[in-house]
Backbone bond lengths (Angstrom), bond angles and torsions (degrees), N, CA, C in turn:
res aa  C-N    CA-C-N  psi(-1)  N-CA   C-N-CA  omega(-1)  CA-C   N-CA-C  phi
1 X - - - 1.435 - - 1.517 108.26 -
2 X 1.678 118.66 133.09 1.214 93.43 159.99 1.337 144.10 -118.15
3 X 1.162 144.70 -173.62 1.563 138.96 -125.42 1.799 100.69 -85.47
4 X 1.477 97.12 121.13 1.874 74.21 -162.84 1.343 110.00 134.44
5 X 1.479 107.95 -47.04 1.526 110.88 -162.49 1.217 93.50 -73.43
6 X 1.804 156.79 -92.08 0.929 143.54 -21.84 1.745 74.93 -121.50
7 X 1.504 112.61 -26.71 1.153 112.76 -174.79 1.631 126.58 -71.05
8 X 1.133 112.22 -5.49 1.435 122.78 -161.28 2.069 97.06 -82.34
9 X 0.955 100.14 138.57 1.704 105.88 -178.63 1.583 106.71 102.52
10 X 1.683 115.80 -28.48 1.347 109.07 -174.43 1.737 116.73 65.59
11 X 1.159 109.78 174.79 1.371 125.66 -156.08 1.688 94.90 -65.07
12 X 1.476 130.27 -22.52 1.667 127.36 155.32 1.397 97.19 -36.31
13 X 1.484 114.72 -114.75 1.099 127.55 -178.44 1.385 122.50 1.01
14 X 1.549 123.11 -52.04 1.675 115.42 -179.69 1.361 83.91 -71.72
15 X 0.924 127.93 -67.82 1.661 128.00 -154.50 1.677 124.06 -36.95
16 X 1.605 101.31 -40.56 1.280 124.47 151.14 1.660 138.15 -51.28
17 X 1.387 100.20 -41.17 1.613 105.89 -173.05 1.655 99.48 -94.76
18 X 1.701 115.36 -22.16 1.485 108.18 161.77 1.524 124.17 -66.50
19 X 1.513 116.99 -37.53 0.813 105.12 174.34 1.493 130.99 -70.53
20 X 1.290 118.47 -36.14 1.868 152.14 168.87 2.015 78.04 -37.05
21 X 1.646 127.01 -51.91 1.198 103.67 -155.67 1.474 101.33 -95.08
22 X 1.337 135.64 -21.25 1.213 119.03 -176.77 1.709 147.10 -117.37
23 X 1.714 79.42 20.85 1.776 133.23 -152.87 2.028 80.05 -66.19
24 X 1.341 113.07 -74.25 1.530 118.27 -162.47 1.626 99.50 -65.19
25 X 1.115 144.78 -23.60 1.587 140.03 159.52 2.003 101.38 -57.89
26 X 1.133 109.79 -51.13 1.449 105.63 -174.98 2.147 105.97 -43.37
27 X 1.928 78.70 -65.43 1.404 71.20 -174.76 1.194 133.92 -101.60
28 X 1.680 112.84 60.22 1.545 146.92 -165.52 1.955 75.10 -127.49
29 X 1.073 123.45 -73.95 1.460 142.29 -165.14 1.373 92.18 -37.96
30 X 1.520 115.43 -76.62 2.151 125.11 170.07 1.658 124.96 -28.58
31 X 1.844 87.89 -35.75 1.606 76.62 167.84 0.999 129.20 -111.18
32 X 1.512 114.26 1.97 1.469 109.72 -177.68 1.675 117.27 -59.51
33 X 1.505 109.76 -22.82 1.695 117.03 163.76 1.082 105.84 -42.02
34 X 1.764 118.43 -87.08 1.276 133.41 -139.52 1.441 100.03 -159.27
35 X 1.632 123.99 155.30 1.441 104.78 162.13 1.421 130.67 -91.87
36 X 0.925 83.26 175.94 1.692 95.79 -171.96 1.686 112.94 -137.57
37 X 1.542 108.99 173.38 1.472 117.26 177.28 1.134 93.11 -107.63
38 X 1.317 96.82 -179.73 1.838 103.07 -172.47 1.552 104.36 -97.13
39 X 1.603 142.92 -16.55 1.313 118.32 160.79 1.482 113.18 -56.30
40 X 1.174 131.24 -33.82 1.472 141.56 -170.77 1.665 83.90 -66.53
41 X 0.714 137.73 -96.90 1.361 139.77 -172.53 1.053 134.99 -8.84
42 X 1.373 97.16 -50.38 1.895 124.89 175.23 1.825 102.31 -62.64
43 X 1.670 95.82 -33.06 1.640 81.75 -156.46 1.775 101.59 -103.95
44 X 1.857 106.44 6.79 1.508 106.69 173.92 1.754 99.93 -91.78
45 X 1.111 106.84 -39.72 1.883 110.45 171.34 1.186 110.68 -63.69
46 X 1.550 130.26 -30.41 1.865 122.29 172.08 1.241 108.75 -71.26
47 X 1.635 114.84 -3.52 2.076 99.40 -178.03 1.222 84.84 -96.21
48 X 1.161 158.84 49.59 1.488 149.73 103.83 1.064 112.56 -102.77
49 X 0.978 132.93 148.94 1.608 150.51 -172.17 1.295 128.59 -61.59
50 X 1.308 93.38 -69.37 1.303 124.01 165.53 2.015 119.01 -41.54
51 X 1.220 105.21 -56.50 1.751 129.57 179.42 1.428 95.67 -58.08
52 X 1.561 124.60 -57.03 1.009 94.76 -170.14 1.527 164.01 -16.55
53 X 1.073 126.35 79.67 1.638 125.82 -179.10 1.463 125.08 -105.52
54 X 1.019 124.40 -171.01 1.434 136.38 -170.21 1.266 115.02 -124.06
55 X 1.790 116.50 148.62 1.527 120.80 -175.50 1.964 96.67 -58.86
56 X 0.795 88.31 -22.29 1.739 72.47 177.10 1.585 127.68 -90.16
57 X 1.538 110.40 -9.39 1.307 102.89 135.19 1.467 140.08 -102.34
58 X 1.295 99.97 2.42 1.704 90.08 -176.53 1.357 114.85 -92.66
59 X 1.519 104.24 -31.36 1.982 104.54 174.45 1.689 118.44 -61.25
60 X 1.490 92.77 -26.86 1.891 84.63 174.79 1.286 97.79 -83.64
61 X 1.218 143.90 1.46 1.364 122.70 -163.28 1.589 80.82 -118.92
62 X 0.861 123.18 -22.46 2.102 115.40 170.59 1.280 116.87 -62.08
63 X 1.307 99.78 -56.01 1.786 116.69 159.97 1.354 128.86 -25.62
64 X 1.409 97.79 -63.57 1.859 117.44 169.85 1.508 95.67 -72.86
65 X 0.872 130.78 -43.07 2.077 111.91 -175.38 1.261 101.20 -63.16
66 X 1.536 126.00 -47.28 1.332 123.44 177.08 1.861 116.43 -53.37
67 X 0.738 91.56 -28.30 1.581 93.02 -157.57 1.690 91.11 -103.11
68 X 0.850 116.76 3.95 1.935 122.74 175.00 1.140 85.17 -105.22
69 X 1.246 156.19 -28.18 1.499 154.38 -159.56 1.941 112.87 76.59
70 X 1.429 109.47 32.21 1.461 96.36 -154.15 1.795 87.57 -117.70
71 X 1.249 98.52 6.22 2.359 99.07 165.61 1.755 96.90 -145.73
72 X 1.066 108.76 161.74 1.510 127.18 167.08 1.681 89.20 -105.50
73 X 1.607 89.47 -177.63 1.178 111.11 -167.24 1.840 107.79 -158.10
74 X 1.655 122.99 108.65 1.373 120.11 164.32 1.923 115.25 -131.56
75 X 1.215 109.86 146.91 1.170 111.95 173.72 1.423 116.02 -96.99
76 X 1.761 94.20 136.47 1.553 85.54 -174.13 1.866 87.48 -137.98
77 X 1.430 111.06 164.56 1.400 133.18 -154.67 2.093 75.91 -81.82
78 X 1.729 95.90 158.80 1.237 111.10 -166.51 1.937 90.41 -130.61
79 X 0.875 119.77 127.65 1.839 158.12 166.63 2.126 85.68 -47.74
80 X 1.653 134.36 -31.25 1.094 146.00 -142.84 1.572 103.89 -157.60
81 X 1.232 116.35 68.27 0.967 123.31 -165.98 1.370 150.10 -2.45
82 X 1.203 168.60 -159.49 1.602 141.06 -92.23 1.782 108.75 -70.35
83 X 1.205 110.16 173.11 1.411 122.53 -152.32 2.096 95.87 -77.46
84 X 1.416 104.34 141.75 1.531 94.61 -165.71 1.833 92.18 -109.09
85 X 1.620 111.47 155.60 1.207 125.41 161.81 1.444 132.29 -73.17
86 X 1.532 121.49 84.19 1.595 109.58 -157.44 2.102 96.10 -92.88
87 X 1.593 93.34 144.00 1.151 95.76 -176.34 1.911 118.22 -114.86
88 X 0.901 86.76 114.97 2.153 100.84 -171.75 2.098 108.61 -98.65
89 X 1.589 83.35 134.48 1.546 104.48 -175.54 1.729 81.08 -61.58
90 X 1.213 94.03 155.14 1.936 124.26 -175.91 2.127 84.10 -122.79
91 X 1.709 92.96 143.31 1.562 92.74 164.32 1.452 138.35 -41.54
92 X 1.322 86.44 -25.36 1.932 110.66 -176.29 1.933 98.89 -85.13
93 X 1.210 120.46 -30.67 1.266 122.09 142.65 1.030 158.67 -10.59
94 X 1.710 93.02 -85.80 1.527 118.80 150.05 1.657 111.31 -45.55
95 X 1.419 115.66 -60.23 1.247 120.61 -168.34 2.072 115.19 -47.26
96 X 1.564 93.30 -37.03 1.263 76.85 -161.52 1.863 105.62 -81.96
97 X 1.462 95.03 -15.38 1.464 109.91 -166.86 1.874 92.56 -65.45
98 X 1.022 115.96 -26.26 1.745 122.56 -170.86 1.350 101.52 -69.56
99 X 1.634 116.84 -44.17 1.469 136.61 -144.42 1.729 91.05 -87.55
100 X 1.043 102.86 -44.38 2.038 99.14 -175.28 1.773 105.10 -97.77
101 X 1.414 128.97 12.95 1.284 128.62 168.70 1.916 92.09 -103.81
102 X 1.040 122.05 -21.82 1.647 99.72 179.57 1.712 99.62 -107.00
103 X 1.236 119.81 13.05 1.558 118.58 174.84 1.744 100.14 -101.46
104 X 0.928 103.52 -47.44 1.844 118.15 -174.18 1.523 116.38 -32.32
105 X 1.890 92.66 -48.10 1.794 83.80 176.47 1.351 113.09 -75.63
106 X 1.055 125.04 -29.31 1.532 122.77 -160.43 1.787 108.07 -92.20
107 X 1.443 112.16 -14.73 1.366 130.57 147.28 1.735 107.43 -41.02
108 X 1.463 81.72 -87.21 1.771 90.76 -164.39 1.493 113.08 -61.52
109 X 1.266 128.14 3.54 1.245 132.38 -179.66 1.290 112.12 -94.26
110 X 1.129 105.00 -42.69 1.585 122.55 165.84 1.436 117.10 -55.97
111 X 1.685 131.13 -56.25 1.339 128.61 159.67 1.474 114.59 -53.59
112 X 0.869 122.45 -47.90 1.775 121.52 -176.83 1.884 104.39 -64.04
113 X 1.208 90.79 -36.94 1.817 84.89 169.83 1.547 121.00 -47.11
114 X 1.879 100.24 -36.76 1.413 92.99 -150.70 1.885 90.19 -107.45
115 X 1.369 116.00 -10.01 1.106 106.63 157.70 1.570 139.36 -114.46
116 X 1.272 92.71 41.41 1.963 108.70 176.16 1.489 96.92 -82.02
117 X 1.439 90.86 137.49 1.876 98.86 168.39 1.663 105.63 -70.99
């Protein structure tokens, strides 16, 4: 990067590339309850602000969890018509969801170190 840049995009931009990194831990975190479909998802990550995303990023990023082996995937009939895709943590799942909940504090402790006034 160079000296200068870091500012360019404004407080979007960080806000964006944080979320881009910690978006699939969130909703590793959503399912470790229970499963869910991905409108449910969209609209438990829009009651924070910040999380907010769009069906057009979260289905490719369901896709890739699926296909990393880190969610299952079953269809079940919907009370509200057509049949919905509910998506369930896989053991390999759990694992990673464990692996970035005991990195996270010592993560964010580490950035706040280097950006405390």
């Amino acid at each position: 990067m160079e000296p200068g840049t870091a500012s360019i995009g404004g407080a979007g931009k960080a806000e964006s590339q944080l979320r881009k990194g910690v978006l699939e831990y969130c909703i590793l975190g959503l399912l470790r309850e229970r499963a869910r479909y991905g409108v449910e998802l969209l609209g438990l990550l829009g009651e924070v602000d910040v999380m907010a995303t769009s069906q057009g990023t979260i289905y490719p990023l369901l896709a890739r969890l699926r296909r990393d082996g880190l969610v299952e995937t079953a269809w079940q009939e919907s009370p509200n018509g057509p049949p919905r895709r509910y998506y369930m943590l896989t053991p390999r799942g759990e694992a990673a969801l464990a692996e970035f909940t005991a990195i996270w504090p010592h993560f964010r402790h580490a950035v706040d170190r280097f950006i405390a006034d």
